[in-house]
N, C-alpha and C positions, 0 to 999 in steps of 0.2 A: 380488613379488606380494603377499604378505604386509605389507608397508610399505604400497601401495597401500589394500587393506584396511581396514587400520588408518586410515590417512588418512581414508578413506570414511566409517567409524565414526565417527571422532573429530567429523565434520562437522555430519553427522546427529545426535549428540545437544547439539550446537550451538542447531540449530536448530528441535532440539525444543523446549529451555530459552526460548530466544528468544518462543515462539510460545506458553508458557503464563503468561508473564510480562506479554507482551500481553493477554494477553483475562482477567487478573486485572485490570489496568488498566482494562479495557474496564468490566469489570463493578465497579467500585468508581466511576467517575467518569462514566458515561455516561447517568447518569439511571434505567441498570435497579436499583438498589442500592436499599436502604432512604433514609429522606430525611437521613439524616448521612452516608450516602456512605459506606456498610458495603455490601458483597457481600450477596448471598442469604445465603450459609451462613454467614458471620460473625452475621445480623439473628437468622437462624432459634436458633445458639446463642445468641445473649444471650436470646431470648423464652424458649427452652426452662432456662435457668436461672433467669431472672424479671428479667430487668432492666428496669424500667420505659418503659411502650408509650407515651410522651408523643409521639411521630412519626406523631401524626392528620394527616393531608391537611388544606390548607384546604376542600378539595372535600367531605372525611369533617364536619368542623367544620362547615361551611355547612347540611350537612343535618342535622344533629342541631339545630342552631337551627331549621330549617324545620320539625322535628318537633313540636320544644317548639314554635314558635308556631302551628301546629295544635290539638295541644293545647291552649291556651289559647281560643283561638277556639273548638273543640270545647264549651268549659267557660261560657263566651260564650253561644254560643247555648241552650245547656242553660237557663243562668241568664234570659236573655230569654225565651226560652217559657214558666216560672215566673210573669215578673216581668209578661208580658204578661196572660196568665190570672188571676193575685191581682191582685200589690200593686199595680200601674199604678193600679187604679181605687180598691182598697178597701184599698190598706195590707197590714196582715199580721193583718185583723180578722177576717177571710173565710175558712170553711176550701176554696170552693172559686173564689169570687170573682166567679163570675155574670157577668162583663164581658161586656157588648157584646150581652146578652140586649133592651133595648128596640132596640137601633140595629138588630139583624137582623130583628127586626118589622117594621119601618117598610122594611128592605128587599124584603121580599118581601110582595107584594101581591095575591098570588093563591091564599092561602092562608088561614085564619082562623089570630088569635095563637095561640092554645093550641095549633095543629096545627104553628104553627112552634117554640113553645117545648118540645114534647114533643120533636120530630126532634132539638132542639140539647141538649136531655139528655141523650139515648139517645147522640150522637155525640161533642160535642164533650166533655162534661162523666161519659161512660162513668154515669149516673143509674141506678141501680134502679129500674125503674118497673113495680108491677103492672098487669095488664090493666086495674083499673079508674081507678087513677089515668091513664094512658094517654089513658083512654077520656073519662076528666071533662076532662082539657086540651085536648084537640081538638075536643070541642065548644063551647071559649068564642071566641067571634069578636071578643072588644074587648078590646086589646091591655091595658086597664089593670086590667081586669076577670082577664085570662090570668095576669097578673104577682103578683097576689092569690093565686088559686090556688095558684100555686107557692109562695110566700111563706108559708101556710100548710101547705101539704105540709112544707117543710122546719118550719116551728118544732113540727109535731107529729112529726118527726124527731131531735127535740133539736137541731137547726140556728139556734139563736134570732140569730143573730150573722147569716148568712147571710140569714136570715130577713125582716130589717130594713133589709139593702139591695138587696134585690127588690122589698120594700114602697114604699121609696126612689123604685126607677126605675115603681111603678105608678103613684105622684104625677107622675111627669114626664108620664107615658103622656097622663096628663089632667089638670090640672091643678086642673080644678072641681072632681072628684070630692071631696067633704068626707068620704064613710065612708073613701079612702086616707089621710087624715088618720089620722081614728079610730083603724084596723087598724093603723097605725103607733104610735101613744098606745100600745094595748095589747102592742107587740112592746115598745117602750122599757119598759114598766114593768115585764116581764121583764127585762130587763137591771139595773136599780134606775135609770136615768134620770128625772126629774123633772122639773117646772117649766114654764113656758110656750117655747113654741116659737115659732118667726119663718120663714113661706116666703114667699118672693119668687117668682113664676114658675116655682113647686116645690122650691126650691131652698131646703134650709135654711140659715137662716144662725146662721154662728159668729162671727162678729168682731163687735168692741165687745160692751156690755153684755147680759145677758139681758135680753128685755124683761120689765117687769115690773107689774102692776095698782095703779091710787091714783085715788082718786077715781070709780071706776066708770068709768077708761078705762085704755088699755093703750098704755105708751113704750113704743117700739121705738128700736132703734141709730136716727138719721137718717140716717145714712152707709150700713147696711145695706139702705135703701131708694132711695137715690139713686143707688148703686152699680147697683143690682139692675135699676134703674125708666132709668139710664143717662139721668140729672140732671146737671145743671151747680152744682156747689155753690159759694157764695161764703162765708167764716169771717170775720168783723170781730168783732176781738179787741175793739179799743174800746169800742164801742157792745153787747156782748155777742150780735150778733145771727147767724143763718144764713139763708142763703135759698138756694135752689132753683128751676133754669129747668129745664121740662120743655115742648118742641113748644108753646113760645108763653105759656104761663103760667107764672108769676113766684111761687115763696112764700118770705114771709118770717115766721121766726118771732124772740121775744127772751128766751133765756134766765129764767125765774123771771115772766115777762110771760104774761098770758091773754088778749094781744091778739095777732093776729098778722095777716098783710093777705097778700090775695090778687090780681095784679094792681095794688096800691095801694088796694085795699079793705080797712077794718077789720073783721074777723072776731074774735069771742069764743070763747075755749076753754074747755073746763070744767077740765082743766088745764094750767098749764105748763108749758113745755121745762124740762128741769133736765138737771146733769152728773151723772151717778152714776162713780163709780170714772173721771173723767177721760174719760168719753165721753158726750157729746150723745146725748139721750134727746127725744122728739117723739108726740104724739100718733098714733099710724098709724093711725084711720082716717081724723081731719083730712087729715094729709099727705095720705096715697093717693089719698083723694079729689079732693084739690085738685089731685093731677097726674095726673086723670082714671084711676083704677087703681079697681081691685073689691078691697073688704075682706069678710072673714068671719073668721066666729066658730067655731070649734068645740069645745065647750066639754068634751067629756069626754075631749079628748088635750092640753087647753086649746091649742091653737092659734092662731095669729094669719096667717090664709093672704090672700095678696093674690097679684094678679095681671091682667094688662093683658088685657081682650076680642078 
């Protein structure tokens, strides 16, 4: 009996052994383990002594990339809603950048400008506005007239920067308007800006030369007018001459020449085309006129404003 016993014992811890040596197996190779194919309780010693966790999931990796480019994007968008409000329109000149202030006029038609330029302070631009300035913007009805206002609210803000391209988009509002010239004169000469100015269909222009007075008339870039006036320009290096097709009429002028033809008419200038610093320079109001365009004078922001009826 006893032998039996024994025997039974003997069995039994056989197949204890057997059965813990399996499911150590189990747990080291079956995918439950760490990803080196470490048990639970071997992984959990090595972390609890510090052995370094370099056994991130690709699935742990994947999403910490997805994080980071979230964040990025996040940082993105940030940067766009900045970039959209300033610099888009006005650089990094602006402290608050006024964009899109004439385009929201013109879109809303059922309201007078000032009433809509007051609403997009208060909202879009978070503006200070006392009752009475409030009160003075919503009663201007002419959008070029509204964009004034503001433009002077801010320069007696100390906003002179801002200032100047409000005044900017009241020239576009209207183009005729000669006192948005003016009001513009006196914001530049705040700034220290000088010199004769050039608009084409409000639009100041910068490229090629300043234009400049001689003989009791005023060169303007040709190119800044052709461009503007959307001329066909022809350059003959040769002959030193330029010409100009605008809706059927033809000008031609010849460098250092006070003749120049219209059509093939000979027309007298009072001065000539000349190159200043490598750019063609042209009588603008001859030009303009000749390719049907309105020239004016304004002469205390000294200006030189042209633009098509």
């Amino acid at each position: 009996m006893k032998k039996i016993l024994s025997i039974l014992a003997s069995c039994f811890l056989a197949i204890s052994m057997m059965s813990g040596a399996a499911l150590a197996k189990s747990e080291n190779s079956n995918g439950k383990g760490d990803s080196n194919g470490k048990g639970k309780a071997e992984a959990a010693t090595e972390a609890a002594v510090g052995v370094p966790a370099n056994a991130l999931t690709a699935a742990d990796k994947d999403k910490d990339k997805d994080k980071d480019k979230d964040k990025e994007k996040s940082k993105e968008v940030n940067k766009e809603s900045v970039t959209t409000a300033t610099y888009a329109t006005y650089g990094d000149k602006g402290h608050n950048g006024y964009k899109g202030l004439l385009h929201a006029i013109e879109n809303v038609k059922d309201k007078p400008a000032g009433a809509v330029i007051a609403e997009l302070l208060l909202t879009r631009y978070n503006t200070e506005l006392t009752p009475e300035m409030k009160a003075e913007l919503e009663a201007i009805q002419d959008k070029d007239a509204a964009l004034t206002a503001l433009a002077e609210m801010l320069n007696q803000k100390g906003s002179v920067t801002d200032a100047v391209y409000v005044q900017k988009e009241a020239i576009l509002a209207n183009v005729k308007n000669l006192n948005s010239y003016k009001r513009l004169g006196k914001l530049y000469a705040q700034t220290g800006k000088k010199g004769i100015k050039l608009y084409v269909n409000g639009e100041e222009s910068t490229s090629g030369a300043a234009p400049l007075l001689t003989g009791g008339s005023t060169l303007v870039p040709f190119k800044a007018i052709a461009e503007a006036l959307q001329a066909e320009v022809v350059w003959n290096a040769q002959e030193r001459s330029v010409t100009m097709t605008r809706e059927g009429t033809t000008v031609k002028l010849f460098i250092d020449k006070k003749t120049a033809y219209v059509n093939g008419q000979a027309v007298s200038l009072q001065v000539a085309p000349a190159i200043v610093k490598g750019n063609t320079v042209v009588p603008a109001r001859f030009v303009s006129e000749a390719l049907k365009a309105t020239v004016k004078w304004e002469p205390e922001s000294q200006s030189v404003v042209i633009y098509e009826e």
